[in-house]
C-alpha positions in Angstrom: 52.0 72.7 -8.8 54.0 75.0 -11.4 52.4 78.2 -12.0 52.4 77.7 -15.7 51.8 73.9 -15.7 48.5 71.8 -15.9 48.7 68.8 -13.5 49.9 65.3 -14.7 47.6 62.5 -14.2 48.0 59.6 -12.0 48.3 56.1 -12.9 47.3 53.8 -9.5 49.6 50.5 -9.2 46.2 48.3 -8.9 45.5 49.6 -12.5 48.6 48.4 -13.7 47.6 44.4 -13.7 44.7 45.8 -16.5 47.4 46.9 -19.3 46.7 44.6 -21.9 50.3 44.1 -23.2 53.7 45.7 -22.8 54.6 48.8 -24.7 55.7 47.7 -28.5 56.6 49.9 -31.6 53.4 51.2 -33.0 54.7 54.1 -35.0 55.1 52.7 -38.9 53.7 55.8 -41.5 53.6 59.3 -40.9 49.6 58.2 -40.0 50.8 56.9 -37.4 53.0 60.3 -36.1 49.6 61.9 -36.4 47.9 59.5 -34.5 50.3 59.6 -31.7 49.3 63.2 -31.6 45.6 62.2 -30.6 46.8 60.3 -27.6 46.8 60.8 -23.8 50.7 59.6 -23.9 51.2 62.9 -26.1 49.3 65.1 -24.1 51.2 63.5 -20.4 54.6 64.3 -22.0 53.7 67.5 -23.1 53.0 68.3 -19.7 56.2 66.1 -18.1 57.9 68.5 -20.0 56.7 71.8 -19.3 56.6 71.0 -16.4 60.2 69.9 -15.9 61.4 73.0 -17.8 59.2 75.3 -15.6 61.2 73.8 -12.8 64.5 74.6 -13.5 63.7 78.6 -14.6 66.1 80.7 -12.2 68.4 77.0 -11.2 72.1 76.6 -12.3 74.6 74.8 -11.8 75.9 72.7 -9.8 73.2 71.9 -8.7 73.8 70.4 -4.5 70.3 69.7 -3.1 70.3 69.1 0.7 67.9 66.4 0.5 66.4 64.4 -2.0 64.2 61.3 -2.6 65.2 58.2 -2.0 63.5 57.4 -5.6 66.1 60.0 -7.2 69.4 58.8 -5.3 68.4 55.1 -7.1 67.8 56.7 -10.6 71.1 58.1 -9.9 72.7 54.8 -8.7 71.8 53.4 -12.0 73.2 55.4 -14.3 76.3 55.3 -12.0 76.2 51.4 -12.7 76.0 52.0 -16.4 78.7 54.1 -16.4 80.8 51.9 -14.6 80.1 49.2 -16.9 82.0 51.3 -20.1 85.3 51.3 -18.1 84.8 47.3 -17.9 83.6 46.6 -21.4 86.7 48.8 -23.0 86.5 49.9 -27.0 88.0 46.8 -29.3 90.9 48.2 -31.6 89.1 48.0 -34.9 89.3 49.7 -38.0 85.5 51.2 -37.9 85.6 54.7 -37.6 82.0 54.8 -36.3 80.7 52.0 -34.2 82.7 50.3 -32.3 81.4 46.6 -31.6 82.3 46.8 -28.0 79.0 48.8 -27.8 77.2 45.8 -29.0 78.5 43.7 -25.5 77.5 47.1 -23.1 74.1 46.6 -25.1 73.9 42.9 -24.7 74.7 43.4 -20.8 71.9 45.9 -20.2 69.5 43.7 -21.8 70.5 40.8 -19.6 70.6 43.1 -16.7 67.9 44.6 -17.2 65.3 43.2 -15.0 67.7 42.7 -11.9 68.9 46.8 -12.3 65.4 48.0 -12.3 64.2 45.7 -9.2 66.9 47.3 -7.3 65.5 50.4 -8.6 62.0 49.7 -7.7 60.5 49.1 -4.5 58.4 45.8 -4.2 55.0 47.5 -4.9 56.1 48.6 -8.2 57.6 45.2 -9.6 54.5 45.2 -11.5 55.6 47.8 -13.6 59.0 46.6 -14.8 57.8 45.2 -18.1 56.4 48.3 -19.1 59.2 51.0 -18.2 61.7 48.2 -19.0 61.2 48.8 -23.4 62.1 52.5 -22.8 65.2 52.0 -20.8 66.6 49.7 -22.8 66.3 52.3 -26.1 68.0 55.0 -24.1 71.4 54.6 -25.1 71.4 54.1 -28.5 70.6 51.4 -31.4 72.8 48.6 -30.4 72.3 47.2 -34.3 72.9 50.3 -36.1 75.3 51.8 -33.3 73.8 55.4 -33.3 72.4 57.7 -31.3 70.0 60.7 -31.2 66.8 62.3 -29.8 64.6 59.4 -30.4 66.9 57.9 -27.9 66.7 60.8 -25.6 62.9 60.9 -25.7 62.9 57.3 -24.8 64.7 58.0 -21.4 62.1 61.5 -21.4 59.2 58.6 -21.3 61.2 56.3 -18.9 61.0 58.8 -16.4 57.4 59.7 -17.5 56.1 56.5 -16.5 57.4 56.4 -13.6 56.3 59.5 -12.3 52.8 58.6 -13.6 52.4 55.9 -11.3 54.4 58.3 -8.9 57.9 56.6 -8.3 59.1 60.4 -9.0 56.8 63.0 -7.7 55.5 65.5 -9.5 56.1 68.5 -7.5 58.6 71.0 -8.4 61.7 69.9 -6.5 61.7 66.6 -7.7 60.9 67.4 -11.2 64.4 70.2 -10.3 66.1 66.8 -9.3 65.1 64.9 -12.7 66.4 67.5 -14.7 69.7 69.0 -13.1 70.9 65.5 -11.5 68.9 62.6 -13.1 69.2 64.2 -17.0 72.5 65.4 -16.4 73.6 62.3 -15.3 72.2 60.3 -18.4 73.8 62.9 -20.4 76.9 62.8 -19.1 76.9 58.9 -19.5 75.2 59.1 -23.3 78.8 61.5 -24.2 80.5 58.4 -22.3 79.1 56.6 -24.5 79.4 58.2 -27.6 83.2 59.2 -26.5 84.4 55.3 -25.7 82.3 53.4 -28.8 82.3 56.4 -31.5 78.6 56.4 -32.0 77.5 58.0 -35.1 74.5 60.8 -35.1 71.3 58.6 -35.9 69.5 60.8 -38.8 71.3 63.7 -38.2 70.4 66.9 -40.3 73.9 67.6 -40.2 75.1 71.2 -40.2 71.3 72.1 -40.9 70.5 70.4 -37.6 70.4 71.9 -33.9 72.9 69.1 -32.7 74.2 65.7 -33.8 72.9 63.9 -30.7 70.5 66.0 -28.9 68.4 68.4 -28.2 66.4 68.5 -24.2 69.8 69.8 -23.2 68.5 73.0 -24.9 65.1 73.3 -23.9 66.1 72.9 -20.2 69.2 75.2 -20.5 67.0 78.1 -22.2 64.9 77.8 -19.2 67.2 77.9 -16.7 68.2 81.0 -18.0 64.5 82.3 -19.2 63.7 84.6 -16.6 67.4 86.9 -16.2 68.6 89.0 -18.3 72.6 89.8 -17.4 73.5 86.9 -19.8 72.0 87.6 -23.4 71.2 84.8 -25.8 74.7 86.2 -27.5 77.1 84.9 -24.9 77.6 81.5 -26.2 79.3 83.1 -29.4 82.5 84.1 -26.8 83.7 80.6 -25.7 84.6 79.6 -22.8 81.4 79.5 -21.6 80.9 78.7 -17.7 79.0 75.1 -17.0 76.2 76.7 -14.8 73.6 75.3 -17.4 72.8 72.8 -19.9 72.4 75.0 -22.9 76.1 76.3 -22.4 77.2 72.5 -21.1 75.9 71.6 -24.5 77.7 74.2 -26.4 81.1 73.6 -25.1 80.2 69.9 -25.6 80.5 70.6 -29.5 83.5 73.0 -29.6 85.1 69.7 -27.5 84.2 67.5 -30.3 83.9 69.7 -33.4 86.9 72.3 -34.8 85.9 75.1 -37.3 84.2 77.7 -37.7 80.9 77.9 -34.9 78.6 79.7 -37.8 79.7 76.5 -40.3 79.2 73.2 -38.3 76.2 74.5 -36.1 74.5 77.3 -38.3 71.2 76.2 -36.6 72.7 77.4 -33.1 74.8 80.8 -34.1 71.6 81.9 -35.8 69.7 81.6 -32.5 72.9 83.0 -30.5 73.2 86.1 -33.6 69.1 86.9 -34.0 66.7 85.9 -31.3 66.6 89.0 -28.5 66.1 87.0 -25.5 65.9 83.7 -23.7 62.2 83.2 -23.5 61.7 83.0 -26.9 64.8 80.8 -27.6 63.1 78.4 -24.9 59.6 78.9 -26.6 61.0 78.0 -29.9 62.9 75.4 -29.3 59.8 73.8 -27.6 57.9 74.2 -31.1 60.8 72.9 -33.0 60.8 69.9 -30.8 57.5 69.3 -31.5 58.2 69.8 -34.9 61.7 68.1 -35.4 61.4 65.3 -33.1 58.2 64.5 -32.4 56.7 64.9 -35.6 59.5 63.0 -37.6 58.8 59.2 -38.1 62.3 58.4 -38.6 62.6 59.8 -35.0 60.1 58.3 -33.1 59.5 55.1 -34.6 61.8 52.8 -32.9 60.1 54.0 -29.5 57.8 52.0 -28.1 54.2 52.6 -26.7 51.4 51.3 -25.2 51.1 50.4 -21.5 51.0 53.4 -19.2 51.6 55.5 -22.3 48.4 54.4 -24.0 48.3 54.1 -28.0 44.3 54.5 -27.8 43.2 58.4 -28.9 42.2 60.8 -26.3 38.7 62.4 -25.9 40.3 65.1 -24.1 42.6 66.2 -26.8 40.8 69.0 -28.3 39.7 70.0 -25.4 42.9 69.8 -23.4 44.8 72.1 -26.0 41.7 74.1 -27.9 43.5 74.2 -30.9 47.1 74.7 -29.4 50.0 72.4 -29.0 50.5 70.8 -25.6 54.2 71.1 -26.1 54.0 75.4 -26.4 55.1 77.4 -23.3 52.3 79.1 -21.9 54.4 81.9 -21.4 53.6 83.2 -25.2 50.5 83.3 -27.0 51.7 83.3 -30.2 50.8 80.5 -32.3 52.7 78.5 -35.3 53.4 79.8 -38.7 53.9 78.2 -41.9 57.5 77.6 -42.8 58.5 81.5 -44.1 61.8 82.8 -46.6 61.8 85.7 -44.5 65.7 84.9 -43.0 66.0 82.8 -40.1 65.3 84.4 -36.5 63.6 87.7 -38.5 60.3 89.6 -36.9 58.1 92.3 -37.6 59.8 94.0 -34.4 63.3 93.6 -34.9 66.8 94.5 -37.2 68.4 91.1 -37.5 68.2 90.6 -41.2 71.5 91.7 -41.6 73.0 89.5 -39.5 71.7 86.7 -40.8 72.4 87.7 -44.2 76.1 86.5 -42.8 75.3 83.2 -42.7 75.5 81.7 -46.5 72.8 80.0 -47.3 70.6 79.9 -44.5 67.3 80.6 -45.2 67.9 77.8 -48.7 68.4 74.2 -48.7 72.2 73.1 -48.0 74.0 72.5 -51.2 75.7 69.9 -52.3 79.3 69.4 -52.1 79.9 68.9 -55.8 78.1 72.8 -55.9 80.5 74.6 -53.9 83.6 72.1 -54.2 83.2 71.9 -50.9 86.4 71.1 -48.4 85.9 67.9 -46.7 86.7 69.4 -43.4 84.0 71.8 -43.7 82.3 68.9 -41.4 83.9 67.8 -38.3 85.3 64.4 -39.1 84.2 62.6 -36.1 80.5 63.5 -36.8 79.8 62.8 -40.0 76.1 62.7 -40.4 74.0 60.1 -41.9 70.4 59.5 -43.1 69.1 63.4 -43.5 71.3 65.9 -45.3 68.7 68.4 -46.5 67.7 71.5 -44.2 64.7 70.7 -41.1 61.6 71.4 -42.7 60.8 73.9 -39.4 63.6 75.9 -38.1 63.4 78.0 -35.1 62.8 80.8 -37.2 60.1 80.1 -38.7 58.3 79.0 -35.0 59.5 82.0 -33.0 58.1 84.5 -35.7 54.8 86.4 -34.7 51.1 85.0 -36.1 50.5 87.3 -39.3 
Protein backbone atom coordinates (compact mmCIF):
# COMPACT_ATOMS: atom_id res chain seq x y z
CA UNK A 1 0.00 0.00 0.00
CA UNK A 2 1.24 3.67 -0.85
CA UNK A 3 2.45 5.56 2.02
CA UNK A 4 0.13 8.38 1.29
CA UNK A 5 -2.85 6.38 -0.14
CA UNK A 6 -6.02 4.91 1.61
CA UNK A 7 -6.78 1.39 0.33
CA UNK A 8 -9.29 0.80 -2.61
CA UNK A 9 -12.07 -1.43 -2.00
CA UNK A 10 -12.82 -4.67 -3.45
CA UNK A 11 -15.51 -5.65 -5.58
CA UNK A 12 -15.85 -9.85 -5.44
CA UNK A 13 -16.94 -11.43 -8.94
CA UNK A 14 -20.01 -13.34 -7.15
CA UNK A 15 -21.28 -9.76 -6.33
CA UNK A 16 -21.23 -8.82 -9.82
CA UNK A 17 -24.50 -11.08 -10.92
CA UNK A 18 -26.38 -8.42 -8.11
CA UNK A 19 -25.81 -5.11 -10.22
CA UNK A 20 -29.08 -4.20 -11.08
CA UNK A 21 -28.37 -2.75 -14.64
CA UNK A 22 -25.39 -1.71 -16.75
CA UNK A 23 -23.75 1.64 -16.24
CA UNK A 24 -25.92 4.40 -18.22
CA UNK A 25 -25.57 8.31 -18.26
CA UNK A 26 -26.91 9.62 -15.02
CA UNK A 27 -25.34 12.99 -14.99
CA UNK A 28 -28.14 15.65 -16.58
CA UNK A 29 -27.98 19.21 -14.21
CA UNK A 30 -25.26 20.46 -12.31
CA UNK A 31 -27.52 18.53 -9.27
CA UNK A 32 -26.52 15.81 -10.57
CA UNK A 33 -22.41 16.84 -10.66
CA UNK A 34 -23.05 17.39 -7.00
CA UNK A 35 -24.63 14.26 -6.43
CA UNK A 36 -21.91 12.36 -8.07
CA UNK A 37 -19.79 13.95 -5.46
CA UNK A 38 -21.77 11.98 -2.64
CA UNK A 39 -20.96 8.70 -4.16
CA UNK A 40 -18.61 5.70 -3.45
CA UNK A 41 -17.63 5.75 -7.41
CA UNK A 42 -16.23 9.42 -6.44
CA UNK A 43 -14.53 8.60 -3.49
CA UNK A 44 -12.83 4.91 -5.43
CA UNK A 45 -11.44 7.24 -8.09
CA UNK A 46 -10.19 9.65 -5.87
CA UNK A 47 -8.27 7.07 -4.44
CA UNK A 48 -7.37 5.17 -8.06
CA UNK A 49 -5.84 8.30 -8.63
CA UNK A 50 -3.76 9.19 -5.89
CA UNK A 51 -2.89 6.23 -5.75
CA UNK A 52 -1.61 5.83 -9.36
CA UNK A 53 0.13 9.23 -9.08
CA UNK A 54 1.81 8.25 -5.74
CA UNK A 55 3.23 5.41 -7.80
CA UNK A 56 5.06 6.95 -10.33
CA UNK A 57 6.89 9.79 -7.77
CA UNK A 58 10.77 9.21 -8.47
CA UNK A 59 9.80 6.87 -12.19
CA UNK A 60 10.70 8.21 -15.75
CA UNK A 61 10.94 7.31 -18.75
CA UNK A 62 11.17 4.72 -20.60
CA UNK A 63 9.89 2.92 -18.56
CA UNK A 64 11.29 -1.23 -19.20
CA UNK A 65 9.86 -3.39 -16.33
CA UNK A 66 11.38 -6.83 -16.16
CA UNK A 67 8.21 -8.54 -15.50
CA UNK A 68 4.78 -7.63 -15.52
CA UNK A 69 1.18 -9.12 -15.21
CA UNK A 70 -0.21 -11.02 -17.58
CA UNK A 71 -3.50 -8.64 -16.99
CA UNK A 72 -1.15 -5.51 -18.17
CA UNK A 73 0.57 -7.23 -21.37
CA UNK A 74 -3.39 -7.78 -22.49
CA UNK A 75 -4.45 -4.08 -21.75
CA UNK A 76 -1.47 -3.43 -23.78
CA UNK A 77 -2.37 -5.85 -26.63
CA UNK A 78 -5.51 -3.98 -27.01
CA UNK A 79 -4.66 -0.76 -27.47
CA UNK A 80 -1.97 -2.18 -29.87
CA UNK A 81 -5.12 -3.59 -31.81
CA UNK A 82 -6.77 -0.27 -31.86
CA UNK A 83 -4.01 1.24 -33.09
CA UNK A 84 -3.55 -1.00 -35.80
CA UNK A 85 -6.98 -0.65 -36.81
CA UNK A 86 -6.18 3.47 -37.81
CA UNK A 87 -3.62 2.31 -40.38
CA UNK A 88 -6.54 0.09 -41.95
CA UNK A 89 -9.40 2.44 -41.71
CA UNK A 90 -7.17 5.51 -43.50
CA UNK A 91 -8.60 9.33 -43.31
CA UNK A 92 -11.24 9.92 -46.39
CA UNK A 93 -10.03 13.04 -48.58
CA UNK A 94 -12.79 15.51 -47.51
CA UNK A 95 -13.08 18.95 -47.25
CA UNK A 96 -13.81 19.02 -43.30
CA UNK A 97 -11.13 20.62 -41.56
CA UNK A 98 -12.23 18.94 -38.24
CA UNK A 99 -13.70 15.50 -38.22
CA UNK A 100 -12.91 13.39 -40.50
CA UNK A 101 -15.76 10.67 -41.16
CA UNK A 102 -13.35 7.95 -41.35
CA UNK A 103 -13.40 8.24 -37.53
CA UNK A 104 -17.08 7.38 -37.62
CA UNK A 105 -16.02 3.61 -39.31
CA UNK A 106 -12.96 3.15 -36.47
CA UNK A 107 -15.97 4.01 -34.08
CA UNK A 108 -18.43 1.73 -35.69
CA UNK A 109 -15.76 -1.15 -35.57
CA UNK A 110 -15.01 -0.90 -31.84
CA UNK A 111 -18.51 -1.00 -31.05
CA UNK A 112 -18.92 -4.15 -33.07
CA UNK A 113 -15.82 -5.45 -31.66
CA UNK A 114 -16.34 -4.66 -28.64
CA UNK A 115 -17.41 -7.71 -26.88
CA UNK A 116 -14.98 -10.12 -28.79
CA UNK A 117 -11.74 -7.50 -27.73
CA UNK A 118 -12.58 -7.54 -24.20
CA UNK A 119 -13.18 -11.44 -23.84
CA UNK A 120 -9.77 -11.84 -25.14
CA UNK A 121 -8.89 -9.36 -22.59
CA UNK A 122 -10.63 -11.09 -19.78
CA UNK A 123 -10.17 -14.31 -18.45
CA UNK A 124 -13.34 -16.56 -18.19
CA UNK A 125 -14.17 -15.75 -14.49
CA UNK A 126 -14.54 -12.13 -15.36
CA UNK A 127 -16.96 -12.48 -18.50
CA UNK A 128 -19.47 -11.35 -16.16
CA UNK A 129 -18.15 -8.13 -16.00
CA UNK A 130 -17.98 -7.19 -19.70
CA UNK A 131 -21.28 -5.30 -19.89
CA UNK A 132 -20.26 -3.08 -17.23
CA UNK A 133 -16.59 -2.03 -18.18
CA UNK A 134 -17.69 -2.36 -21.82
CA UNK A 135 -19.80 1.61 -21.68
CA UNK A 136 -16.46 3.18 -20.54
CA UNK A 137 -14.27 1.67 -23.19
CA UNK A 138 -16.25 2.44 -25.77
CA UNK A 139 -16.28 6.48 -24.63
CA UNK A 140 -12.54 6.49 -24.48
CA UNK A 141 -11.68 7.62 -27.73
CA UNK A 142 -13.76 10.24 -28.46
CA UNK A 143 -17.57 11.27 -29.53
CA UNK A 144 -17.92 9.30 -32.67
CA UNK A 145 -21.19 11.81 -33.45
CA UNK A 146 -19.65 15.05 -32.68
CA UNK A 147 -15.96 13.79 -33.64
CA UNK A 148 -14.15 15.42 -30.55
CA UNK A 149 -12.22 14.62 -27.96
CA UNK A 150 -11.23 15.69 -24.34
CA UNK A 151 -10.96 14.82 -20.65
CA UNK A 152 -14.38 13.42 -20.24
CA UNK A 153 -13.03 10.91 -22.63
CA UNK A 154 -9.87 10.44 -20.71
CA UNK A 155 -11.76 9.98 -17.43
CA UNK A 156 -13.75 7.42 -19.05
CA UNK A 157 -10.60 5.19 -19.83
CA UNK A 158 -9.48 6.56 -15.90
CA UNK A 159 -12.80 4.53 -14.82
CA UNK A 160 -12.24 1.58 -17.37
CA UNK A 161 -9.26 0.74 -15.59
CA UNK A 162 -10.97 1.57 -12.19
CA UNK A 163 -13.28 -1.16 -12.56
CA UNK A 164 -11.27 -3.40 -13.27
CA UNK A 165 -8.97 -3.16 -10.66
CA UNK A 166 -12.01 -3.03 -8.27
CA UNK A 167 -12.83 -6.45 -8.98
CA UNK A 168 -8.98 -6.97 -9.15
CA UNK A 169 -8.15 -7.71 -12.96
CA UNK A 170 -5.20 -4.99 -12.19
CA UNK A 171 -3.88 -5.18 -8.72
CA UNK A 172 -3.66 -2.53 -6.62
CA UNK A 173 -0.20 -2.60 -5.39
CA UNK A 174 2.26 -0.16 -6.40
CA UNK A 175 3.97 -1.80 -9.41
CA UNK A 176 1.07 -2.53 -11.19
CA UNK A 177 -0.58 0.70 -10.53
CA UNK A 178 3.55 2.03 -12.05
CA UNK A 179 2.48 -0.31 -15.09
CA UNK A 180 -1.12 1.42 -15.57
CA UNK A 181 0.36 4.69 -15.68
CA UNK A 182 3.86 4.58 -17.57
CA UNK A 183 2.79 1.72 -20.08
CA UNK A 184 -1.08 1.17 -20.03
CA UNK A 185 -1.82 5.37 -19.98
CA UNK A 186 0.95 6.06 -22.22
CA UNK A 187 -0.08 3.71 -24.52
CA UNK A 188 -3.85 5.03 -24.72
CA UNK A 189 -2.23 8.35 -25.01
CA UNK A 190 -0.09 7.68 -27.63
CA UNK A 191 -3.12 6.02 -29.59
CA UNK A 192 -5.72 9.06 -28.59
CA UNK A 193 -2.78 11.66 -30.55
CA UNK A 194 -3.05 8.75 -33.32
CA UNK A 195 -6.18 9.41 -33.33
CA UNK A 196 -6.50 12.91 -33.20
CA UNK A 197 -3.40 13.17 -35.81
CA UNK A 198 -5.21 10.69 -38.63
CA UNK A 199 -9.11 11.93 -38.17
CA UNK A 200 -8.46 15.79 -37.12
CA UNK A 201 -10.51 15.58 -34.02
CA UNK A 202 -11.49 18.82 -32.68
CA UNK A 203 -11.01 19.77 -28.72
CA UNK A 204 -14.53 18.79 -27.13
CA UNK A 205 -15.35 22.05 -24.93
CA UNK A 206 -12.15 23.37 -24.96
CA UNK A 207 -11.48 26.62 -22.82
CA UNK A 208 -9.13 27.46 -25.48
CA UNK A 209 -6.03 29.53 -24.71
CA UNK A 210 -7.65 29.91 -21.06
CA UNK A 211 -7.46 26.15 -20.82
CA UNK A 212 -4.55 23.78 -19.48
CA UNK A 213 -4.74 21.75 -22.88
CA UNK A 214 -7.07 21.16 -25.78
CA UNK A 215 -7.38 17.41 -25.20
CA UNK A 216 -6.13 16.50 -21.82
CA UNK A 217 -5.07 16.87 -18.69
CA UNK A 218 -3.88 13.17 -16.44
CA UNK A 219 -0.82 13.59 -18.60
CA UNK A 220 -0.02 16.41 -16.13
CA UNK A 221 -1.05 15.19 -12.88
CA UNK A 222 1.12 11.95 -13.46
CA UNK A 223 4.09 13.96 -15.02
CA UNK A 224 4.23 16.49 -11.93
CA UNK A 225 4.50 13.46 -9.85
CA UNK A 226 6.96 11.78 -11.47
CA UNK A 227 8.97 14.69 -10.96
CA UNK A 228 7.41 15.72 -7.32
CA UNK A 229 10.02 14.55 -5.17
CA UNK A 230 13.63 15.94 -7.09
CA UNK A 231 14.68 19.02 -7.33
CA UNK A 232 17.58 19.36 -10.24
CA UNK A 233 14.79 20.05 -12.79
CA UNK A 234 12.67 23.21 -11.69
CA UNK A 235 9.06 23.67 -12.71
CA UNK A 236 10.89 26.36 -15.24
CA UNK A 237 12.48 23.86 -17.57
CA UNK A 238 9.66 23.34 -19.85
CA UNK A 239 9.95 27.12 -20.94
CA UNK A 240 13.57 25.95 -22.85
CA UNK A 241 12.27 23.53 -25.48
CA UNK A 242 13.49 20.71 -26.33
CA UNK A 243 12.54 19.04 -23.52
CA UNK A 244 13.75 15.29 -22.95
CA UNK A 245 10.67 12.55 -22.99
CA UNK A 246 11.50 11.07 -19.58
CA UNK A 247 7.93 12.15 -18.33
CA UNK A 248 4.49 12.80 -19.27
CA UNK A 249 4.26 16.41 -18.16
CA UNK A 250 7.26 17.26 -20.64
CA UNK A 251 5.79 14.42 -23.25
CA UNK A 252 2.75 16.52 -23.12
CA UNK A 253 4.53 19.80 -23.61
CA UNK A 254 6.33 18.97 -26.66
CA UNK A 255 3.07 17.34 -27.80
CA UNK A 256 1.68 21.07 -28.27
CA UNK A 257 4.76 22.85 -29.57
CA UNK A 258 4.33 19.68 -32.40
CA UNK A 259 0.93 20.79 -33.02
CA UNK A 260 0.70 24.38 -32.07
CA UNK A 261 3.28 27.45 -33.59
CA UNK A 262 3.38 30.82 -31.63
CA UNK A 263 4.27 32.19 -28.97
CA UNK A 264 4.27 29.37 -25.67
CA UNK A 265 2.85 32.35 -23.15
CA UNK A 266 -0.19 33.06 -26.10
CA UNK A 267 -1.64 29.60 -26.97
CA UNK A 268 -1.12 27.91 -23.52
CA UNK A 269 -1.05 30.88 -20.90
CA UNK A 270 -2.56 28.35 -18.44
CA UNK A 271 0.84 26.25 -18.61
CA UNK A 272 3.70 29.22 -18.92
CA UNK A 273 1.99 30.70 -15.78
CA UNK A 274 2.55 27.43 -13.89
CA UNK A 275 6.20 27.00 -15.69
CA UNK A 276 6.84 31.22 -14.82
CA UNK A 277 5.23 31.25 -10.92
CA UNK A 278 4.77 28.08 -8.98
CA UNK A 279 8.38 27.38 -7.02
CA UNK A 280 8.28 23.68 -7.16
CA UNK A 281 6.82 20.40 -8.41
CA UNK A 282 4.75 19.46 -5.45
CA UNK A 283 2.60 22.05 -5.64
CA UNK A 284 2.18 22.08 -9.38
CA UNK A 285 1.08 18.29 -8.84
CA UNK A 286 -1.22 19.42 -5.77
CA UNK A 287 -2.82 21.97 -7.81
CA UNK A 288 -3.39 20.42 -10.76
CA UNK A 289 -5.21 17.70 -8.60
CA UNK A 290 -7.60 20.51 -7.25
CA UNK A 291 -8.08 21.91 -10.62
CA UNK A 292 -9.08 18.54 -11.82
CA UNK A 293 -11.45 18.28 -9.45
CA UNK A 294 -12.50 21.53 -10.23
CA UNK A 295 -12.25 21.62 -14.11
CA UNK A 296 -13.18 18.26 -14.89
CA UNK A 297 -14.93 16.66 -12.56
CA UNK A 298 -17.06 19.35 -11.43
CA UNK A 299 -18.08 20.52 -15.04
CA UNK A 300 -21.35 18.90 -16.40
CA UNK A 301 -20.47 19.46 -19.88
CA UNK A 302 -17.52 17.24 -18.97
CA UNK A 303 -18.70 14.43 -17.33
CA UNK A 304 -22.14 14.00 -18.58
CA UNK A 305 -21.67 11.76 -21.48
CA UNK A 306 -19.95 9.22 -18.95
CA UNK A 307 -21.72 6.64 -17.85
CA UNK A 308 -22.24 5.15 -14.23
CA UNK A 309 -23.74 2.76 -12.30
CA UNK A 310 -22.68 -0.83 -11.98
CA UNK A 311 -19.43 -1.28 -10.04
CA UNK A 312 -19.31 2.51 -9.95
CA UNK A 313 -22.45 2.84 -7.96
CA UNK A 314 -24.77 6.02 -8.62
CA UNK A 315 -26.37 5.48 -4.98
CA UNK A 316 -24.69 8.16 -2.19
CA UNK A 317 -22.18 7.02 0.22
CA UNK A 318 -22.59 6.99 4.04
CA UNK A 319 -18.99 7.10 4.19
CA UNK A 320 -18.44 10.27 2.47
CA UNK A 321 -18.13 12.68 5.17
CA UNK A 322 -16.51 10.59 6.99
CA UNK A 323 -14.05 9.26 4.46
CA UNK A 324 -12.89 12.97 3.63
CA UNK A 325 -13.95 15.12 7.03
CA UNK A 326 -14.53 17.96 5.07
CA UNK A 327 -11.70 17.54 2.49
CA UNK A 328 -11.62 16.60 -1.12
CA UNK A 329 -10.75 12.92 -1.89
CA UNK A 330 -8.94 14.12 -4.95
CA UNK A 331 -6.25 16.49 -2.69
CA UNK A 332 -2.67 15.10 -2.21
CA UNK A 333 -2.11 14.36 1.21
CA UNK A 334 1.12 15.69 0.91
CA UNK A 335 -0.29 19.42 1.72
CA UNK A 336 -2.72 20.48 4.13
CA UNK A 337 -3.80 23.40 2.70
CA UNK A 338 -7.24 23.60 1.78
CA UNK A 339 -9.31 25.39 -1.17
CA UNK A 340 -9.86 29.03 -1.61
CA UNK A 341 -12.31 31.02 -3.29
CA UNK A 342 -11.54 32.06 -6.81
CA UNK A 343 -8.97 35.34 -5.85
CA UNK A 344 -7.75 38.61 -8.42
CA UNK A 345 -4.64 38.29 -6.65
CA UNK A 346 -2.45 37.30 -10.19
CA UNK A 347 -2.30 33.86 -11.15
CA UNK A 348 0.35 31.56 -9.26
CA UNK A 349 0.77 34.57 -6.42
CA UNK A 350 1.38 33.70 -2.46
CA UNK A 351 1.79 35.24 0.68
CA UNK A 352 5.42 33.74 0.53
CA UNK A 353 6.67 34.49 -2.70
CA UNK A 354 7.80 37.52 -5.65
CA UNK A 355 6.06 36.32 -8.72
CA UNK A 356 3.69 39.18 -9.31
CA UNK A 357 5.87 40.57 -11.62
CA UNK A 358 6.11 37.89 -13.76
CA UNK A 359 2.88 37.38 -14.19
CA UNK A 360 2.13 40.79 -14.79
CA UNK A 361 3.75 39.64 -18.30
CA UNK A 362 1.10 37.78 -19.24
CA UNK A 363 -1.80 40.18 -20.67
CA UNK A 364 -4.71 39.60 -19.27
CA UNK A 365 -4.38 36.83 -17.11
CA UNK A 366 -5.90 37.24 -14.08
CA UNK A 367 -9.32 38.82 -16.42
CA UNK A 368 -11.65 37.06 -18.65
CA UNK A 369 -10.22 36.58 -22.29
CA UNK A 370 -11.40 39.31 -24.61
CA UNK A 371 -12.93 39.17 -27.49
CA UNK A 372 -11.46 39.31 -30.83
CA UNK A 373 -13.44 42.23 -32.07
CA UNK A 374 -11.62 44.11 -28.58
CA UNK A 375 -8.14 43.72 -29.50
CA UNK A 376 -8.59 43.14 -33.40
CA UNK A 377 -7.20 40.23 -32.79
CA UNK A 378 -4.90 38.20 -35.59
CA UNK A 379 -6.48 35.03 -36.48
CA UNK A 380 -3.28 33.15 -36.01
CA UNK A 381 -3.14 34.19 -32.50
CA UNK A 382 -4.82 30.54 -32.23
CA UNK A 383 -3.22 27.57 -33.67
CA UNK A 384 -5.26 26.81 -36.69
CA UNK A 385 -5.56 23.15 -36.24
CA UNK A 386 -7.04 23.55 -32.71
CA UNK A 387 -9.60 25.82 -32.94
CA UNK A 388 -11.69 25.47 -29.81
CA UNK A 389 -15.28 25.13 -29.51
CA UNK A 390 -18.03 25.17 -26.90
CA UNK A 391 -16.14 27.30 -23.92
CA UNK A 392 -14.25 30.46 -24.79
CA UNK A 393 -14.39 32.32 -21.41
CA UNK A 394 -11.52 31.78 -18.70
CA UNK A 395 -11.97 28.33 -16.18
CA UNK A 396 -13.81 29.51 -13.37
CA UNK A 397 -10.66 27.83 -11.00
CA UNK A 398 -7.31 28.25 -12.27
CA UNK A 399 -4.38 26.68 -10.61
CA UNK A 400 -3.80 29.84 -8.98
CA UNK A 401 -6.35 30.34 -7.23
CA UNK A 402 -6.12 26.34 -5.78
CA UNK A 403 -2.36 26.35 -5.01
CA UNK A 404 -2.64 29.71 -2.95
CA UNK A 405 -2.40 29.26 1.01
CA UNK A 406 -5.89 29.15 3.25
CA UNK A 407 -6.30 32.92 4.50
Amino acid sequence: MHKNSPELREILLSEVSGFQSPPSLKIRTDDDVEHWKTTQSYIDYGIFLRRLNESVVGHFLPWEPENQSPSIKKILALLDELAQWVDEIPALQTPQRFGNLAFRTWGQRLEERCDDILQKLLAPDYLEVIPYIKPYLLVSFGSFTRMDYGSGHETSFALFLLCLTLVRFFQPDPTEERDLVLSVFLRYLNLCWKLQDTYRLEPAGSHGVWGLDDYCFLPYIFGSGQLRDQTEIPVSAILHPPLPTTNLYFMSIMRIHDVKYGPFHEHSSQLHSIAAGVPNWGKVNSGLFKMFEAEVLGKRVVVQHIPLGGPLEWESSENKLNALSGHSILTSQTTNRTCTSVSTAPPWASSNNAVGTVQHDIPGHTMLPPSRSQHNMPNNSMPPTRQSRGHTSAPHQSIADITRPPL
